[in-house]
C-alpha positions in Angstrom: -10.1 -0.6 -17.7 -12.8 -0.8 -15.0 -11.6 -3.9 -12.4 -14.3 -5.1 -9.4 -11.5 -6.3 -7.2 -11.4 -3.2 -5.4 -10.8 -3.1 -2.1 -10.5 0.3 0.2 -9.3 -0.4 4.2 -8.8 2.2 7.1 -6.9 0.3 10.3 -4.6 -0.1 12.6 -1.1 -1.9 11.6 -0.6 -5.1 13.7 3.2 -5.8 12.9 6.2 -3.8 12.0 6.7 -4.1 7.8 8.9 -6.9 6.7 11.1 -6.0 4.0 12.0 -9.0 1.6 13.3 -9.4 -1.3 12.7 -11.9 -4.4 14.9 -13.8 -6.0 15.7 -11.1 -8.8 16.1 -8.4 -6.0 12.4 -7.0 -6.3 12.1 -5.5 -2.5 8.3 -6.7 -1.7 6.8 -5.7 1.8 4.0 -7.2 4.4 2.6 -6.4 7.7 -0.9 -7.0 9.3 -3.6 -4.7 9.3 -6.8 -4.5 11.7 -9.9 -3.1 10.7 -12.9 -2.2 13.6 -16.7 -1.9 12.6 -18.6 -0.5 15.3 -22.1 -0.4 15.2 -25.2 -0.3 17.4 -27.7 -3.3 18.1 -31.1 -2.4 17.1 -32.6 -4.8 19.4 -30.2 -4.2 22.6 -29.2 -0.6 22.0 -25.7 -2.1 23.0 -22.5 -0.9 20.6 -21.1 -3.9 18.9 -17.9 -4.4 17.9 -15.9 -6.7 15.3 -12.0 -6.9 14.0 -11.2 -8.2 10.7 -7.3 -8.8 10.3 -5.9 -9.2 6.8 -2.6 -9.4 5.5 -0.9 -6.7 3.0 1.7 -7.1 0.3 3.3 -4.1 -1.5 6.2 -3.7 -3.7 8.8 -2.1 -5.4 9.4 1.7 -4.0 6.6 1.5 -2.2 7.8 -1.9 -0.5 10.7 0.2 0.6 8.6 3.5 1.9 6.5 1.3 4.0 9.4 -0.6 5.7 10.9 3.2 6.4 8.1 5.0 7.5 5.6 2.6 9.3 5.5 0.8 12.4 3.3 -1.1 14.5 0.5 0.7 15.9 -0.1 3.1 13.1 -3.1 3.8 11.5 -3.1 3.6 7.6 -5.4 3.9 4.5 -4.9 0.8 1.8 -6.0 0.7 -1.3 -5.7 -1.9 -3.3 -7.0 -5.6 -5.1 -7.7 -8.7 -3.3 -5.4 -11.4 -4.1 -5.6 -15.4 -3.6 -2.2 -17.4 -3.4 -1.5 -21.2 -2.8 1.8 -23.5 -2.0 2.6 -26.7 -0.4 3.9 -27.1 2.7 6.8 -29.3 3.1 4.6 -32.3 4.9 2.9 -31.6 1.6 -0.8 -30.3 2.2 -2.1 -27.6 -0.2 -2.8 -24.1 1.9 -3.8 -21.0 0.3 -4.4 -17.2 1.5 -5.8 -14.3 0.5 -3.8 -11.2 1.0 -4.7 -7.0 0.1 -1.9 -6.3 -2.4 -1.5 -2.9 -2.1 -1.9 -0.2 -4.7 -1.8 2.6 -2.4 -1.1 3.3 1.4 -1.1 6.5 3.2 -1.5 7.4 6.6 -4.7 8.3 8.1 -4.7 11.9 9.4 -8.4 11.7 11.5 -6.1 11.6 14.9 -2.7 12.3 14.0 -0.7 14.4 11.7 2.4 13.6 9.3 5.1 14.9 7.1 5.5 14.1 3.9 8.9 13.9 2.2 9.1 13.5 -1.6 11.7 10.6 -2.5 13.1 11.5 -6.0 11.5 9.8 -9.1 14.1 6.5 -10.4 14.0 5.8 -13.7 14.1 2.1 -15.1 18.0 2.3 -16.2 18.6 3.9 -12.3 20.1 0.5 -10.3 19.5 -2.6 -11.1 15.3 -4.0 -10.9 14.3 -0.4 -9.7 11.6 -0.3 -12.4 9.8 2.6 -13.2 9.3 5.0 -10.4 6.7 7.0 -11.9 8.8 7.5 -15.3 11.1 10.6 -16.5 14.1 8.9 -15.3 15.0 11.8 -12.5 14.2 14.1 -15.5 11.6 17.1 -14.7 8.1 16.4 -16.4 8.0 19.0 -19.2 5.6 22.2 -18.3 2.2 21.5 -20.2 -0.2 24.3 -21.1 -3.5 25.2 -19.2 -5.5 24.6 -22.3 -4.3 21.0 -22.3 -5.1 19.9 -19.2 -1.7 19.9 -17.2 -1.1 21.1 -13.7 1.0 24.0 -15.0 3.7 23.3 -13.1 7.3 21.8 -13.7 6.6 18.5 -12.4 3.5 16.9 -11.6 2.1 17.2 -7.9 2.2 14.1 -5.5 
């Protein structure tokens, strides 16, 4: 299924990840994130320069990753759909936001390296709202064959 609320940002996080968690224990995470466009004035040959600042939600495992492993000041990769929320406030005026819920976040290696550590796959019956991490339950995906299109390897690559 083909979606065109696709969004792809490279920047700079603003705040440290908050790690929350809902009301059925579903860890959700947020933090800031500043994007710079730089470009060059046709007219002045002066650089220009702009900062967009949005707001990114992520969840589940990856809520938990995020809060772990980045911090302020880091630069990132998201990926992910454009979302719009609204409330009420308590004086009671309607406010809404739009917020970058994540589907993906890495770190950007242009000017800095990283390690990567591979967190063991849960399983939906592994702790209580865990979800799916990715399926197989801790179990090792079975080895497919190279005429059917697997990776030929015991479990699939990250």
């Amino acid at each position: 299924m083909a979606t065109d609320n696709s969004v792809t940002l490279v920047g700079n996080i603003t705040r440290d990840p908050e790690l929350r968690f809902t009301n059925t224990g579903q860890p959700t995470a947020s933090f800031g994130l500043a994007v710079n466009r730089r470009w060059q004035n046709r007219q002045t040959q002066e650089w220009e320069e702009a900062t967009s600042f949005f707001d990114v939600v992520c969840w589940r495992e990856m809520a938990e990753n995020v809060s772990e492993t980045l911090t302020r000041g880091a630069r990132v990769m998201v990926a992910g759909r454009l979302e719009q929320r609204s409330w009420e406030t308590q004086d009671g005026e309607r406010r809404s936001k739009v917020e970058v819920v994540a589907d993906e976040i890495g770190p950007s290696l242009r000017w800095a390296t990283a390690q990567i550590t591979k967190n063991e796959r849960r399983g939906p019956g592994d702790g209580p709202n865990r979800g799916g991490g990715g399926g197989g339950g801790g179990r090792p995906a079975q080895q497919q064959q190279p005429d059917q299109g697997g990776y030929g390897f015991d479990e699939e690559p990250f």
